[in-house]
C-alpha positions as protocol buffer text, in pm:
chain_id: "A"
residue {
  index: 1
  type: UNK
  ca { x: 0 y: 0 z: 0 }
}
residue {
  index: 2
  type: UNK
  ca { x: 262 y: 275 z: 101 }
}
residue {
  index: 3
  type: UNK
  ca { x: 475 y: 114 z: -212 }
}
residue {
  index: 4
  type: UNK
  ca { x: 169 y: 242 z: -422 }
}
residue {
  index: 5
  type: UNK
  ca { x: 130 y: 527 z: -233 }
}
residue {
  index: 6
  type: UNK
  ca { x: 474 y: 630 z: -279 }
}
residue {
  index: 7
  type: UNK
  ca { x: 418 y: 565 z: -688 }
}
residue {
  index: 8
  type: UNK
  ca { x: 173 y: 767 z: -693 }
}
residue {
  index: 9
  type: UNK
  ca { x: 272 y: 1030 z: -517 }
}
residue {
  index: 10
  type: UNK
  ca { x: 642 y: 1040 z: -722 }
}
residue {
  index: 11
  type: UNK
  ca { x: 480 y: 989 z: -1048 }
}
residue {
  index: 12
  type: UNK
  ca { x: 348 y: 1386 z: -1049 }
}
residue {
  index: 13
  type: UNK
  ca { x: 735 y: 1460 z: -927 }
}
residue {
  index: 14
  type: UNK
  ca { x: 879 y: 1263 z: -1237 }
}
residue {
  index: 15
  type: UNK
  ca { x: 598 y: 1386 z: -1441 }
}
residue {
  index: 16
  type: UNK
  ca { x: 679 y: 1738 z: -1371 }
}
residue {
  index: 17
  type: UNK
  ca { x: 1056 y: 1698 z: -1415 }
}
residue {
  index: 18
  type: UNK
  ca { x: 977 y: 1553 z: -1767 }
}
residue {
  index: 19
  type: UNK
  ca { x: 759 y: 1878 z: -1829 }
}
residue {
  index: 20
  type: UNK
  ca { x: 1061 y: 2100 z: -1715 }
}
residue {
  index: 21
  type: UNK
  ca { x: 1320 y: 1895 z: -1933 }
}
residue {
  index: 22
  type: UNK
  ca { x: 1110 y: 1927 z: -2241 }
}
residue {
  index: 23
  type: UNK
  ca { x: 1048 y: 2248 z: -2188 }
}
residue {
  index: 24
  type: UNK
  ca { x: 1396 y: 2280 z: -2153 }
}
residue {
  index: 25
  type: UNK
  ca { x: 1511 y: 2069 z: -2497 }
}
residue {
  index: 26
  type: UNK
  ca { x: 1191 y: 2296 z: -2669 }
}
residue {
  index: 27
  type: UNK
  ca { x: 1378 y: 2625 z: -2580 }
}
residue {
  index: 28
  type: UNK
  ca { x: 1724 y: 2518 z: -2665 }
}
residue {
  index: 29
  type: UNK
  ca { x: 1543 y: 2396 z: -2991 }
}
residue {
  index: 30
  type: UNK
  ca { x: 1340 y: 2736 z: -3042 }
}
residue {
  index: 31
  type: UNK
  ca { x: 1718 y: 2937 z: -2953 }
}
residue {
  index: 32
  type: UNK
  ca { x: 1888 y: 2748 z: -3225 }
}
residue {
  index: 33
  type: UNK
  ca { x: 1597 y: 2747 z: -3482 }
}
residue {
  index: 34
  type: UNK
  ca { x: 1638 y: 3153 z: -3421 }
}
residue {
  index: 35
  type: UNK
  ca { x: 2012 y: 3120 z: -3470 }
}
residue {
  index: 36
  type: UNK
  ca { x: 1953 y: 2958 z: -3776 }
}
residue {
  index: 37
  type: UNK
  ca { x: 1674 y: 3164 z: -3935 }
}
residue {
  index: 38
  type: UNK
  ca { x: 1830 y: 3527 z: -3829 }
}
residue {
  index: 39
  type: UNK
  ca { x: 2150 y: 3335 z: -4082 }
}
residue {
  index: 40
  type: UNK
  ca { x: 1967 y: 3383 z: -4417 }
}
residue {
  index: 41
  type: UNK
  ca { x: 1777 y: 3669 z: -4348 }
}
residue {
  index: 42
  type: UNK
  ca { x: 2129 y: 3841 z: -4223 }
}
residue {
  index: 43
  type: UNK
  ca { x: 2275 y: 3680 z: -4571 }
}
residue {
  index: 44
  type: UNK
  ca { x: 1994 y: 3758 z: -4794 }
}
residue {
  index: 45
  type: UNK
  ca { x: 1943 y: 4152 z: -4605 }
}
residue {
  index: 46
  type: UNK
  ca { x: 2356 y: 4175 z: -4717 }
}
residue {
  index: 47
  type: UNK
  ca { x: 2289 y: 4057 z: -5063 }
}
residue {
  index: 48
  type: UNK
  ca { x: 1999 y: 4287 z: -5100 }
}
residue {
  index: 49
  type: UNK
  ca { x: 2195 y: 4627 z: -4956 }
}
residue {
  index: 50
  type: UNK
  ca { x: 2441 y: 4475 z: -5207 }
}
residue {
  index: 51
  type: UNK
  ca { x: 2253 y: 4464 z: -5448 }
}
residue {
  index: 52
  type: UNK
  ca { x: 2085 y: 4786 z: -5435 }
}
residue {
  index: 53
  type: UNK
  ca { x: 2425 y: 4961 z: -5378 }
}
residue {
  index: 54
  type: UNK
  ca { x: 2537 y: 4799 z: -5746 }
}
residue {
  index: 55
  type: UNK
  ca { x: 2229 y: 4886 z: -5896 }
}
residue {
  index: 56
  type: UNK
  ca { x: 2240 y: 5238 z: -5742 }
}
residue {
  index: 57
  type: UNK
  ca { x: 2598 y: 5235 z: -5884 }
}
residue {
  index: 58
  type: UNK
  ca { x: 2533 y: 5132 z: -6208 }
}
residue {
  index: 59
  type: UNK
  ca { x: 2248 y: 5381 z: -6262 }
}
residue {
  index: 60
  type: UNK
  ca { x: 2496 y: 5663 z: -6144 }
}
residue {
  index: 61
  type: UNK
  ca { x: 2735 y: 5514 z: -6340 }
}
residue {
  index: 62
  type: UNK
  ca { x: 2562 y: 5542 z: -6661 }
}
residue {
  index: 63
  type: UNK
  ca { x: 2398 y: 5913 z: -6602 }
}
residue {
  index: 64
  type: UNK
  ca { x: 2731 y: 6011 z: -6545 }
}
residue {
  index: 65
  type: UNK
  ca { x: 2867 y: 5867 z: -6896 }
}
residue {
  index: 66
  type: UNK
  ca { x: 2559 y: 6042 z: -7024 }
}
residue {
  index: 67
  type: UNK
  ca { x: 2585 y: 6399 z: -6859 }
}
residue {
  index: 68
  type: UNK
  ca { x: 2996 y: 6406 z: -6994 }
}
residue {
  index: 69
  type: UNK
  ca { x: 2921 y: 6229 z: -7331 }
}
residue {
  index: 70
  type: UNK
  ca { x: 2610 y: 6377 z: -7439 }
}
residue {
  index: 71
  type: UNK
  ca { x: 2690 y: 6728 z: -7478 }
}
residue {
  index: 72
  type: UNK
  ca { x: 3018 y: 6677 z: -7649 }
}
residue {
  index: 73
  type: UNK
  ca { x: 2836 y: 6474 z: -7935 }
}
residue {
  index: 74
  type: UNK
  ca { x: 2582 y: 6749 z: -7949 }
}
residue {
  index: 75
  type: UNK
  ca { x: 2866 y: 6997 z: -7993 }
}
residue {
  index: 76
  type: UNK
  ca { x: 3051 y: 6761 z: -8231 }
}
residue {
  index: 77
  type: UNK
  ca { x: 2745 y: 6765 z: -8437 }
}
residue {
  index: 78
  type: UNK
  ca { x: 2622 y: 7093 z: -8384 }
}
residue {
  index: 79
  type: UNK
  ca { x: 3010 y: 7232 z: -8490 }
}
residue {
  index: 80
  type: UNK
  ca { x: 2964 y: 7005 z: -8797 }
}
residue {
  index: 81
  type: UNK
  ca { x: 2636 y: 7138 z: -8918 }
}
residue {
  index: 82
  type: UNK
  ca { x: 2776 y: 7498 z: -8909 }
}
residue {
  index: 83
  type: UNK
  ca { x: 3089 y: 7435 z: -9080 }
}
residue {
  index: 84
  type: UNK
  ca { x: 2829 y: 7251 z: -9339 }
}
residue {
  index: 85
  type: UNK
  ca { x: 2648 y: 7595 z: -9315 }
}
residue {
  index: 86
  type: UNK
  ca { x: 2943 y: 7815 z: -9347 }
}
residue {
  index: 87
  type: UNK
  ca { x: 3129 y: 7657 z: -9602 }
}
residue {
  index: 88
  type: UNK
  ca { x: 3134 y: 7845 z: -9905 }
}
residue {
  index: 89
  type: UNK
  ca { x: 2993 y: 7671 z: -10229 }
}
residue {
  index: 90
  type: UNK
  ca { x: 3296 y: 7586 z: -10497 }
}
residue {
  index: 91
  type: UNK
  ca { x: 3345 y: 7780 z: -10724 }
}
residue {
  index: 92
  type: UNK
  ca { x: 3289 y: 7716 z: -11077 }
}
residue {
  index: 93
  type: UNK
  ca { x: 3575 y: 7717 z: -11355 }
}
residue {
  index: 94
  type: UNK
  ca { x: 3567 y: 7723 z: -11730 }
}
residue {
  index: 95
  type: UNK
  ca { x: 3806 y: 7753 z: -12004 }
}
residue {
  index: 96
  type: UNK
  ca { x: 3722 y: 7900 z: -12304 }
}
residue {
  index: 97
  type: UNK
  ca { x: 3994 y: 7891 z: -12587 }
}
residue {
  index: 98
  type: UNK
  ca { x: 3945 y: 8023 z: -12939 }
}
residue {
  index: 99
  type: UNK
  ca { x: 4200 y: 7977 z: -13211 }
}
residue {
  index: 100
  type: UNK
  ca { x: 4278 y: 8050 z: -13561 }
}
residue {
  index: 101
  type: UNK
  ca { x: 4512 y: 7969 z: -13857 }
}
residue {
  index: 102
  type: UNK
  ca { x: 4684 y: 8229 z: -14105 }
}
residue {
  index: 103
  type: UNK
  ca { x: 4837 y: 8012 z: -14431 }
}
residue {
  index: 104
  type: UNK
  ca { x: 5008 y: 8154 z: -14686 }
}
residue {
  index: 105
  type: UNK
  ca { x: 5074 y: 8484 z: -14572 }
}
residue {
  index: 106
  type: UNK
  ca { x: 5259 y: 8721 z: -14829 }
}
residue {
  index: 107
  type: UNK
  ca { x: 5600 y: 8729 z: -14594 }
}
residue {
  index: 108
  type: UNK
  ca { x: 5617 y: 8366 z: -14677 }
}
residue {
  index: 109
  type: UNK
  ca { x: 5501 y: 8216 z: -14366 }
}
residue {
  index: 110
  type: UNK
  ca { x: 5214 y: 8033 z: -14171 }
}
residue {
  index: 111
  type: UNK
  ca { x: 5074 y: 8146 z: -13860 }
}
residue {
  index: 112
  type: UNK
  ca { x: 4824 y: 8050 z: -13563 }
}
residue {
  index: 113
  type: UNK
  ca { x: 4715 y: 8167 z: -13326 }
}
residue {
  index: 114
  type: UNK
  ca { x: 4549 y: 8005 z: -12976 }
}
residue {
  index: 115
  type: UNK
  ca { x: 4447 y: 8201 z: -12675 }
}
residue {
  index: 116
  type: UNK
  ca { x: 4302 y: 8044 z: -12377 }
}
residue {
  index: 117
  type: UNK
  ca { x: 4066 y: 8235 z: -12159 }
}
residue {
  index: 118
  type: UNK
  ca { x: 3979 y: 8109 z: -11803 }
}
residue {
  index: 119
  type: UNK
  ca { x: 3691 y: 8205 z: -11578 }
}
residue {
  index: 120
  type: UNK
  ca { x: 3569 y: 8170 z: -11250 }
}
residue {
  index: 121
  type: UNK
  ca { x: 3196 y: 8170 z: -11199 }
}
residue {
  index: 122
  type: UNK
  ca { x: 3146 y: 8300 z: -11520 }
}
residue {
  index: 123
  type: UNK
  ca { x: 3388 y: 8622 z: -11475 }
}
residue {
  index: 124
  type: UNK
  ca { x: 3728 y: 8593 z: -11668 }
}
residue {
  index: 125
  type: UNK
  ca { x: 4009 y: 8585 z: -11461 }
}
residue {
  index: 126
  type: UNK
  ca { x: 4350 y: 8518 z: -11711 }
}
residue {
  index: 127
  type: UNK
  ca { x: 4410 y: 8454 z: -12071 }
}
residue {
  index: 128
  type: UNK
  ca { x: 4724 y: 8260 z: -12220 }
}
residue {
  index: 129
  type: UNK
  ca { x: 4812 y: 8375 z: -12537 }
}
residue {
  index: 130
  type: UNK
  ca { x: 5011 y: 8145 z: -12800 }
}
residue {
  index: 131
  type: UNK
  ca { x: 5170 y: 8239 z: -13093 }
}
residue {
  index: 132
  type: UNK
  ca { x: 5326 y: 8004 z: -13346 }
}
residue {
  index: 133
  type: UNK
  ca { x: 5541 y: 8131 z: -13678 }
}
residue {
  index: 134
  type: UNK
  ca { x: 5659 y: 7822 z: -13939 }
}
residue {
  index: 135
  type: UNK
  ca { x: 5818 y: 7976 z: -14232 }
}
residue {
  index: 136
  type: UNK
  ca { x: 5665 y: 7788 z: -14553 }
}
residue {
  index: 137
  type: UNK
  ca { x: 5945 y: 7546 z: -14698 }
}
residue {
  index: 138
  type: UNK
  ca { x: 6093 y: 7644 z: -15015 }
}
residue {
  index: 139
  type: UNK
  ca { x: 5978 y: 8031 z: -14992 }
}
residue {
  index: 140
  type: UNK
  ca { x: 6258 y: 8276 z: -15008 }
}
residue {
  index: 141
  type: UNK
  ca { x: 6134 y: 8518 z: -14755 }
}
residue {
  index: 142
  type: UNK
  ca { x: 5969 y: 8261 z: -14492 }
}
residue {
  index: 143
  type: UNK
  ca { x: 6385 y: 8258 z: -14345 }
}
residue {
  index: 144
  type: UNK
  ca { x: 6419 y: 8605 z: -14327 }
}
residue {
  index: 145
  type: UNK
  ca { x: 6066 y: 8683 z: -14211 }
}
residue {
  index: 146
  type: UNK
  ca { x: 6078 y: 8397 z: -13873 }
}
residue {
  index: 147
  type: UNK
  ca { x: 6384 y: 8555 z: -13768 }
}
residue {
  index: 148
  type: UNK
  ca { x: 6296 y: 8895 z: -13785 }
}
residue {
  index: 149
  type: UNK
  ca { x: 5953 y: 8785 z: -13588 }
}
residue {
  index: 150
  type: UNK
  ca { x: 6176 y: 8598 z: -13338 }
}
residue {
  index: 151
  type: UNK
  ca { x: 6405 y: 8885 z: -13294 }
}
residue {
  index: 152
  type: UNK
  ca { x: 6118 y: 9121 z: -13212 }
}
residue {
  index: 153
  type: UNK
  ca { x: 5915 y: 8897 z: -13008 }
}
residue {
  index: 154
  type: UNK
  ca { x: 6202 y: 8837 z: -12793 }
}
residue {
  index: 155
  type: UNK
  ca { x: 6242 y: 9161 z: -12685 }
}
residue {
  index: 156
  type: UNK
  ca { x: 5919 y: 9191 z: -12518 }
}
residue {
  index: 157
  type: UNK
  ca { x: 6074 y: 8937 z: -12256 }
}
residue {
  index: 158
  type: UNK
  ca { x: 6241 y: 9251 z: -12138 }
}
residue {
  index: 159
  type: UNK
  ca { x: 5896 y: 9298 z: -11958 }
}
residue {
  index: 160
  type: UNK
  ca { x: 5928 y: 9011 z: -11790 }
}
residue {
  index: 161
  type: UNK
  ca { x: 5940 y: 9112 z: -11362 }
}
residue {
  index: 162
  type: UNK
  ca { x: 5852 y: 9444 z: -11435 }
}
residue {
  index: 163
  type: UNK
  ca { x: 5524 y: 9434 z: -11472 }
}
residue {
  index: 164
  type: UNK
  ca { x: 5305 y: 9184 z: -11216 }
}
residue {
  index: 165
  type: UNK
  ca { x: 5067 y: 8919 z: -11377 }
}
residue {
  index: 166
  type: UNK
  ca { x: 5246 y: 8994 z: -11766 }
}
residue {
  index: 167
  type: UNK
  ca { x: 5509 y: 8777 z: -11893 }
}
residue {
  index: 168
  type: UNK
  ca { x: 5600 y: 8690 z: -12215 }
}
residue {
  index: 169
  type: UNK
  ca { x: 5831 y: 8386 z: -12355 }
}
residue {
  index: 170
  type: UNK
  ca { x: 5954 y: 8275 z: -12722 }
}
residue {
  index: 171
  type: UNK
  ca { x: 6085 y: 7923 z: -12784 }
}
residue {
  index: 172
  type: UNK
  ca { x: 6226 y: 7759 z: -13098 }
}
residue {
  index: 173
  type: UNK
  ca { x: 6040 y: 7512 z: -13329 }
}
residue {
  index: 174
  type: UNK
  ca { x: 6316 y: 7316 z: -13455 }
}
residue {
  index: 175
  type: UNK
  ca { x: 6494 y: 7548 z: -13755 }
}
residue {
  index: 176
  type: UNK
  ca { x: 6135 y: 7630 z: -13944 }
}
residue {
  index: 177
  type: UNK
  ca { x: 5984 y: 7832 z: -13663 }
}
residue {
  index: 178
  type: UNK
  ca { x: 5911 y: 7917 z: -13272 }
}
residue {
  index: 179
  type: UNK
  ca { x: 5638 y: 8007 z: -13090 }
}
residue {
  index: 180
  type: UNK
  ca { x: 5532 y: 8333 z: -12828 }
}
residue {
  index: 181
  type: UNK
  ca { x: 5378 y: 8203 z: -12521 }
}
residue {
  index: 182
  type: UNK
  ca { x: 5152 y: 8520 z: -12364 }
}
residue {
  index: 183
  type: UNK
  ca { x: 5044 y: 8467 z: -11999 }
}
residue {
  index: 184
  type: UNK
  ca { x: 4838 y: 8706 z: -11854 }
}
residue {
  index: 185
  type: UNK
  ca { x: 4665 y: 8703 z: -11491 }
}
residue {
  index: 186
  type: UNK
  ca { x: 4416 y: 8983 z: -11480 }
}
residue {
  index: 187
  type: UNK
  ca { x: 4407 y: 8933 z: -11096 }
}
residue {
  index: 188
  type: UNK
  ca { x: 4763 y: 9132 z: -11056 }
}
residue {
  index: 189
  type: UNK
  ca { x: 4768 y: 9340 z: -11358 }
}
residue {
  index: 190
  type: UNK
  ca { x: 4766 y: 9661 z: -11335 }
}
residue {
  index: 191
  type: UNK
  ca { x: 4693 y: 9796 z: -11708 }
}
residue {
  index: 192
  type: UNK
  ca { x: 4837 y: 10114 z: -11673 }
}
residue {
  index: 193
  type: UNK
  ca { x: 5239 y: 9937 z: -11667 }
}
residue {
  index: 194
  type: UNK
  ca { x: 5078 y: 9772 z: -12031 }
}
residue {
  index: 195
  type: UNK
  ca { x: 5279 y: 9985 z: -12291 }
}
residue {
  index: 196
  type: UNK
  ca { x: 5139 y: 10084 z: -12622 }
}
residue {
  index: 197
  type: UNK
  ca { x: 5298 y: 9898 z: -12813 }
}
residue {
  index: 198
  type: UNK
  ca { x: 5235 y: 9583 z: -12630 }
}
residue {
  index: 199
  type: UNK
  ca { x: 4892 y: 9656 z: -12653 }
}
residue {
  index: 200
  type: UNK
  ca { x: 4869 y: 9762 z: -13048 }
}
residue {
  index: 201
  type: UNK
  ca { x: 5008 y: 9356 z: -13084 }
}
residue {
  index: 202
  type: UNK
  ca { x: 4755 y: 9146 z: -13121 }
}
residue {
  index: 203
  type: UNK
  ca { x: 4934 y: 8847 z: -13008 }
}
residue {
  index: 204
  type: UNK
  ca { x: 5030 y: 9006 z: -12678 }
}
residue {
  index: 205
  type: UNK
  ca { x: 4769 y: 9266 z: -12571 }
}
residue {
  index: 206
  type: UNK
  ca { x: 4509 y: 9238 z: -12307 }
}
residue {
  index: 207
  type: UNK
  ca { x: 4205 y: 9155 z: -12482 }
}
residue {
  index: 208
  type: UNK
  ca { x: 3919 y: 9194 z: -12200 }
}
residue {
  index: 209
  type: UNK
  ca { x: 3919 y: 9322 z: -11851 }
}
residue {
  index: 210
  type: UNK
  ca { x: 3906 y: 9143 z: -11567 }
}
residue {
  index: 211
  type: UNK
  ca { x: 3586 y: 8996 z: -11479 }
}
residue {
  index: 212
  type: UNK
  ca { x: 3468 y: 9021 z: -11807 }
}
residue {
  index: 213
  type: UNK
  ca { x: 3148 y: 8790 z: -11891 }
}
residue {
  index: 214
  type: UNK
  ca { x: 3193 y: 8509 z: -12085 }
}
residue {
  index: 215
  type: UNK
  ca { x: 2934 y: 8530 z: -12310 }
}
residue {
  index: 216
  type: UNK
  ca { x: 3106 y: 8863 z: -12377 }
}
residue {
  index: 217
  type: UNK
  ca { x: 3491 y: 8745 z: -12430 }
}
residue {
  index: 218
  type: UNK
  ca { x: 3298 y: 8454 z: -12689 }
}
residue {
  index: 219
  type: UNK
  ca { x: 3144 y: 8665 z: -12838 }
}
residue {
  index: 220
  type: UNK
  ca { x: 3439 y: 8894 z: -12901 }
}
residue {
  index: 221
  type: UNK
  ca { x: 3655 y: 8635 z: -13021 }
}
residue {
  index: 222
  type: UNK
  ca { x: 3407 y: 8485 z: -13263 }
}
residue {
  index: 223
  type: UNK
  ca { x: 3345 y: 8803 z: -13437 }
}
residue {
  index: 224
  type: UNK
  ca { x: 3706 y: 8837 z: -13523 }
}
residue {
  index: 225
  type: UNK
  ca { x: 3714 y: 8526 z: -13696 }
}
residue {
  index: 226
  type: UNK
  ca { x: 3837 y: 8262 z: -13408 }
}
residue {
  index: 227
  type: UNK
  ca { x: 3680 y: 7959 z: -13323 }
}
residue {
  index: 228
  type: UNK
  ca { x: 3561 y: 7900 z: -12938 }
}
residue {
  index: 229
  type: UNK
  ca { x: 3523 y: 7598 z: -12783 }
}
residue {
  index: 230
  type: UNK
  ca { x: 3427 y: 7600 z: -12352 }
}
residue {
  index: 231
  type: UNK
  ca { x: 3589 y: 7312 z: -12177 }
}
residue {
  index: 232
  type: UNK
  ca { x: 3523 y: 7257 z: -11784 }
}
């Protein structure tokens, strides 16, 4: 009787001991459940800051790029599209030379004559003048006549580096002739240095001004018997 007395009375003791143990075990259980969970939520609440911070980053990053790049290519473009707008449109530039032949001439030789007129936009600008002088073969005064022509031709190169945009130059055509090369560049002459007599020669004077209209120089040149033709 007292054996089951005694059992009974030490089974609430041993009961209650149990409780406290468990209850024990449950909050070392609960403690290292909390250990474990704060882990990944400390881990993934890194990542995330992380994460933001790089995309925060990146986005900074790439405004940046954009604020320094941007308005250099606009002023790259913008400096190309008035340098487009300022540039000045070419100009255009024409030749125009004329020529004409002289056979059979009375002082026994053969002439021609070939002057070149260039223009810019229409407006003359220089003329190149050339002469050529072939005495006729077997005609007893062609001889005498080229070298007189020579002789005198030649001494118009005493002109040459006086006056500025005028020179004049004779060269030989084997023994039967030479020819008188005329340049001219209206752009430095200054016609009062032209001398009379360089202007009462046909194969050496200034024929038009400077700036003088094509139409007008073509027409001039036609009417005196020479043949134009306009080459670009």
């Amino acid at each position: 009787m007292d054996n089951e007395k005694q059992q009974v009375k030490l089974d609430p003791e041993e009961l209650a001991r149990t409780q406290v143990l468990n209850l024990e075990e449950l909050r070392q259980v609960a403690k290292y459940e909390r250990k474990v969970s704060k882990k990944p939520a400390i881990i993934c609440a890194i990542i995330g800051a992380f994460m933001i911070m790089l995309g925060a980053g990146s986005q900074g990053f790439i405004m940046y790029t954009q604020k320094n790049m941007t308005p250099a290519k606009q002023t790259n473009v913008s400096e190309r599209k008035a340098k487009e707008e300022a540039k000045e449109p070419e100009k255009v530039i024409q030749a125009l030379t004329c020529s004409i032949q002289s056979l059979n001439n009375v002082n026994g030789t053969n002439t021609e004559s070939h002057f070149t007129f260039a223009f810019e936009d229409d407006q003359l600008k220089s003329e190149t003048k050339i002469f050529i002088v072939d005495m006729i073969a077997g005609n007893a005064m062609g001889q005498s006549s080229m070298n007189n022509l020579l002789t005198a031709y030649k001494a118009y190169e005493g002109t040459n580096g006086t006056v500025e945009g005028f020179n004049v130059l004779t060269a030989p055509r084997e023994s039967y002739g030479f020819s008188v090369t005329t340049q001219i560049d209206l752009t430095k002459l200054d016609m009062s240095k032209i001398s009379a007599n360089i202007q009462a020669n046909p194969q050496l004077k200034v024929d038009f001004p400077i700036n003088t209209p094509l139409e007008t120089v073509k027409g001039g040149a036609e009417s005196s018997g020479y043949t134009c033709e306009l080459t670009k």
